[in-house]
C-alpha positions as CSV (number, residue, x, y, z in Angstrom):
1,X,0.0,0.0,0.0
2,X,1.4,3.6,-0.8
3,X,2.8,6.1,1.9
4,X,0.7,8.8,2.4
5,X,3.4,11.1,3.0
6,X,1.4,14.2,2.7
7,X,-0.8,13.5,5.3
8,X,2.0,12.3,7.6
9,X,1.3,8.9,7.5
10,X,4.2,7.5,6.7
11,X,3.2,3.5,5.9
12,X,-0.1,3.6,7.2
13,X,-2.6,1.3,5.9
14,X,-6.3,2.1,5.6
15,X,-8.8,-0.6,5.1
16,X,-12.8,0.9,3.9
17,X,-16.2,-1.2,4.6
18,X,-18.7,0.0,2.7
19,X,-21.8,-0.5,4.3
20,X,-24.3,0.7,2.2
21,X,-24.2,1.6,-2.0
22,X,-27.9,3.2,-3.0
23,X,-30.3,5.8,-2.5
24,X,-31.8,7.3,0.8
25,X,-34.8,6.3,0.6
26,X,-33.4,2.6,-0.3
27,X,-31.5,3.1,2.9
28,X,-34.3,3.9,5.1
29,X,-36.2,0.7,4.3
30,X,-33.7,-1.3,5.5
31,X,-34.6,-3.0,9.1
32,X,-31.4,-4.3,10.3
33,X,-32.4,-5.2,13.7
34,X,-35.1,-7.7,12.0
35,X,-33.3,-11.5,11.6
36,X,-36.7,-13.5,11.0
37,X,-37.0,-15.7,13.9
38,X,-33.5,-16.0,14.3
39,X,-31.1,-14.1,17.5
40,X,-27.7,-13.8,17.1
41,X,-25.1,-15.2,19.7
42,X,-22.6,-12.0,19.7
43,X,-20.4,-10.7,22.6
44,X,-18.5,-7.7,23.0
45,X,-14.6,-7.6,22.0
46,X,-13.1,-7.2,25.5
47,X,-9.3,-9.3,24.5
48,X,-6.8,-9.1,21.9
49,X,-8.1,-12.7,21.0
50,X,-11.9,-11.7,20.6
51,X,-10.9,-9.0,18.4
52,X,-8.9,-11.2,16.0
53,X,-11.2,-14.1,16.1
54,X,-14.4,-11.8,15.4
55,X,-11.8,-10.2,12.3
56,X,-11.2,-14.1,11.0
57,X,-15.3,-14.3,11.5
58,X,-15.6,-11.1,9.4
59,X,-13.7,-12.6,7.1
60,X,-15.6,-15.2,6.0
61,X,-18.7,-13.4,6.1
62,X,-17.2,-10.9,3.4
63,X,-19.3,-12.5,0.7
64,X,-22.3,-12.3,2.9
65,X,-25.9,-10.5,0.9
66,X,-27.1,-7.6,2.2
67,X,-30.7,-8.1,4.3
68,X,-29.5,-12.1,5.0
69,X,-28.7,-13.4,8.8
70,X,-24.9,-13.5,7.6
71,X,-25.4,-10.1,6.2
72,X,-27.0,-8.3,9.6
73,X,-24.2,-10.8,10.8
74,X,-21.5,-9.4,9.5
75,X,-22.9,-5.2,10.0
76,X,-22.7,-6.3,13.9
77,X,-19.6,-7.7,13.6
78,X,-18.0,-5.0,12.1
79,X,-19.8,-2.1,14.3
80,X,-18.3,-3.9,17.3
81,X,-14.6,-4.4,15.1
82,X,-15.3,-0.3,14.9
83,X,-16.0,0.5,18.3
84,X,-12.7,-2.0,19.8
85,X,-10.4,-0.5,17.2
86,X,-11.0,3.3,18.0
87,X,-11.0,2.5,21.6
88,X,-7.4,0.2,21.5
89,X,-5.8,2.1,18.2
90,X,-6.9,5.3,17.7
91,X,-5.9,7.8,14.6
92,X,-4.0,10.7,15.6
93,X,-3.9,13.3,13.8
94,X,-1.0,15.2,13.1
95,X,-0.3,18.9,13.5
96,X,0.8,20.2,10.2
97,X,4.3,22.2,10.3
């Protein structure tokens, strides 16, 4: 991956999820929270081994469809991936010279 020198991230890596490609109103129908008839079994990511066994998890849920159990799965998954990673690494930013 290329140095982003400018910014003054010198080899920094970025990684994007996308969560959601459409319109808003495509958005807003969306119910998430909805997994017919099904809970899902998630903790929180309180270790350095929950967090990179719910990243191998995320992994294979990267092919997951949108609005499947897998899908709302893998939103969760990464929320909580989110949440542990701005928490244990944050982004500083740097103060330009």
């Amino acid at each position: 991956m290329a140095d982003w020198k400018g910014d003054g991230c010198y080899g920094a890596r970025a990684f994007v999820y996308v969560r959601f490609i459409g319109t808003h109103a495509q958005h807003d129908r969306i119910d998430a929270q909805t997994i017919k008839g099904k809970t899902m079994e998630i903790k929180p990511i309180k270790t350095k081994a929950d967090y990179r066994a719910t990243l191998v998890e995320i992994d294979g849920l990267m092919s997951a469809r949108r609005n499947t159990p897998e899908g709302d799965r893998l939103d969760v998954l990464v929320t909580l991936v989110e949440a542990y990673e701005a928490k244990h690494f944050p982004i500083i930013k740097l103060a330009r010279p």
